[in-house]
N, C-alpha and C positions, 0 to 999 in steps of 0.2 A: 503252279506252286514254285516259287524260287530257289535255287539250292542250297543246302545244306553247307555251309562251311566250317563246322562246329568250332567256331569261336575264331577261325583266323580273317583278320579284319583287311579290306581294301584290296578284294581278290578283285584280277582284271585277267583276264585271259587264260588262266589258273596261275597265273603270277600271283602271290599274296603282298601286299606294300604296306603292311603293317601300320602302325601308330606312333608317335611318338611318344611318351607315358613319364611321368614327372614319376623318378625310383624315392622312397622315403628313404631320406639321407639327412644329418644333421652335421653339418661344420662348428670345429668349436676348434678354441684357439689354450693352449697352456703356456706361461709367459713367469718368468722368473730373472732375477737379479742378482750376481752372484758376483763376491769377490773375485778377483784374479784374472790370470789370462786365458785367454781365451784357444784352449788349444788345439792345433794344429791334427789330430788325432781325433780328436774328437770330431771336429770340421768334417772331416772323411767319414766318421762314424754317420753324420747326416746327411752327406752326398751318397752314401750307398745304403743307407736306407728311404730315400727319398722316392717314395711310388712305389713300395711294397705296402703287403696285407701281413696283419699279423699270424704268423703261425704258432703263437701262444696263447691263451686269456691276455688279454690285454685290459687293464683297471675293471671295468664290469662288463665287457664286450668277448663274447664269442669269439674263437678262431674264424679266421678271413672275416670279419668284417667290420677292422678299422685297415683304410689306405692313411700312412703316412703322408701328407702333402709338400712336406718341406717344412722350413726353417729358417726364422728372421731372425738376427744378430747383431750384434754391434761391442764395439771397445772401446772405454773410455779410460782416456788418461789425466790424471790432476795431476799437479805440480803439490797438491796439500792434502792428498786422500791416496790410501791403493788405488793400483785399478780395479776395476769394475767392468762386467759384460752383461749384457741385457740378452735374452732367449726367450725367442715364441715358437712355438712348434705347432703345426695346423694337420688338425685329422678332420678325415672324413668317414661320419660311419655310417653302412648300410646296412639296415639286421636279416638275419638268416630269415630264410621262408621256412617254414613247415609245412607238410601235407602239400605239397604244393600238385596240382591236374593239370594235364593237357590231353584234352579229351576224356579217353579211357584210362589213359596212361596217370600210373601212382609214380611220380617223380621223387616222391619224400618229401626230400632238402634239399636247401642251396643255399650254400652260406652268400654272406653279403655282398662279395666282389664277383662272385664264380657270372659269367654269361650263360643265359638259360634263352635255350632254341628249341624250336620244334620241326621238326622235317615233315611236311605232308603230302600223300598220295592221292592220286586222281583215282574215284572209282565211281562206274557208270549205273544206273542205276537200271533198271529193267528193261525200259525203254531205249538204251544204247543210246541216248541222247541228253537227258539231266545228268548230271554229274555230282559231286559232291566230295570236298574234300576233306580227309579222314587223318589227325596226327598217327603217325606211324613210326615214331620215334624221336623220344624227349632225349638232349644232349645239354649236360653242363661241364661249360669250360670251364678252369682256371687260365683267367686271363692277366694277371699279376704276379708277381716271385712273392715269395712268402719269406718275413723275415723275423726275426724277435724283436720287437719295437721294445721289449720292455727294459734292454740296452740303452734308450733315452734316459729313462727312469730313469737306472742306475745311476747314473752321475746326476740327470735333474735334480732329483733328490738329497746329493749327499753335501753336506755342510764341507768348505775349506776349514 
């Protein structure tokens, strides 16, 4: 009979080497045209939000799981118009799990960015010789700074 690895995939010597697994994520892009200039303060507002999770609601998205990706720009000047800036802001979201198992182990939750790992033990089966390994402890990291994206908003939205 083969052993047991309850569910960890690509065991070699009790090394586990895992899978690689497509995580459900949807990119989407928010883009606006706004009088004026383009400012300097704000610029910064995008550089230090740029690769945080939200630590708010963010539009219809659960805490942690939209990552800000950044922000395209640009300033245009006429000789016969104000100026004008163009803005895209690119998210990435991953939705929380629920109920989430490993093995025996009730994990709950794990919102959309958090890294979820399982540590497993070698344990021998009667014979001293099959083996079979057992999760022995489920870990979720936050692996991203958490920031208020809805600071974007706030100016995205507001009319000069």
């Amino acid at each position: 009979m083969p052993p047991n690895y309850n569910g960890a995939i690509g065991v070699q010597n009790g090394n586990i080497a895992g899978c690689e697994v497509v995580i459900p994520s949807l990119n989407f892009t928010m883009s606006q045209t706004r009088k004026g200039i383009l400012d300097l303060r704000f610029i910064r507002l995008l550089s230090t939000l740029t690769g945080r999770i939200n630590s708010q609601p963010f539009l219809v998205f659960n805490i942690g799981d939209v990552l800000f990706a950044g922000a395209n720009g640009s300033q245009r000047f006429s000789s016969n118009e104000s100026p004008e800036f163009d803005l895209s802001f690119k998210f990435i979201i991953s939705p929380s799990i629920y109920d989430l198992q490993a093995g025996d182990i009730d994990v709950g939750y794990k919102r959309g960015w958090d890294y979820f790992w399982v540590e497993h033990v070698k344990v021998f089966d009667y014979d001293c010789v099959s083996k079979t390994l057992i999760p022995q402890a489920a870990y979720i990291e936050q692996v991203y700074e958490e920031a208020d994206l809805n600071k974007l908003l706030e100016d995205f939205n507001t009319d000069d």
